[in-house]
C-alpha positions as CSV (number, residue, x, y, z in Angstrom):
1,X,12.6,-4.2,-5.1
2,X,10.3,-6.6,-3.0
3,X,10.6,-3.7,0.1
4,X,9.5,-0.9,-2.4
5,X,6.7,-2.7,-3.4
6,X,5.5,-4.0,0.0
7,X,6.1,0.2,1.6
8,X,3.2,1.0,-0.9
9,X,1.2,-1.4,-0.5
10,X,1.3,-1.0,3.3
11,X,0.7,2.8,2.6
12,X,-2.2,2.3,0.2
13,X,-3.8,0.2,2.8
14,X,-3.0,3.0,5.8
15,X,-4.2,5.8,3.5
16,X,-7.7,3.9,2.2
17,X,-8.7,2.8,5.9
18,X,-8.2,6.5,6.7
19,X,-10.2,7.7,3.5
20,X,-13.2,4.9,4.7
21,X,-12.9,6.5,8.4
22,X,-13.3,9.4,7.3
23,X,-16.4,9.4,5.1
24,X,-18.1,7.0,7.8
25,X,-17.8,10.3,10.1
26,X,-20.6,12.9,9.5
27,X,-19.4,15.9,8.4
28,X,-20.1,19.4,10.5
29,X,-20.4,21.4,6.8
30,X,-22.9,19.2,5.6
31,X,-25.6,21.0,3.6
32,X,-29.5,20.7,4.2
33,X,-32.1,21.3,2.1
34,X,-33.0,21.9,-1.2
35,X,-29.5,23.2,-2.5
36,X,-27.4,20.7,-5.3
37,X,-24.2,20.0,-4.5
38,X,-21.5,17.6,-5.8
39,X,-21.8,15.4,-2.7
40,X,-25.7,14.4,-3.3
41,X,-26.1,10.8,-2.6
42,X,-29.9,11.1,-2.6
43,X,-33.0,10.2,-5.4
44,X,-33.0,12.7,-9.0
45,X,-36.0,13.7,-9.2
46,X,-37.5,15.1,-13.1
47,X,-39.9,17.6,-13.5
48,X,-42.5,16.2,-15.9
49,X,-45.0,18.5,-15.4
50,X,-44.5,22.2,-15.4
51,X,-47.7,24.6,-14.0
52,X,-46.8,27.6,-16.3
């Protein structure tokens, strides 16, 4: 029980330093510009004041 306990913990750690690494990396696909996307990290911005 104590082995199956201490293989996933030793996985979990392996699989979230992995996760970290690979976020840290800049992606090649990254998207610039003005186009939304689910991976925005930047400032919202509301639209208060509409010239129509």
């Amino acid at each position: 029980m104590l082995l199956v306990i201490a293989i996933a913990v030793g996985v979990t750690v392996i699989v979230l330093t992995r996760h970290r690494e690979s976020e840290a990396s800049p992606s090649a696909t990254a998207v610039t510009g003005e186009i939304a996307s689910a991976d925005d990290t930047g400032p919202v911005s509301v639209v208060t004041d509409e010239p129509t």
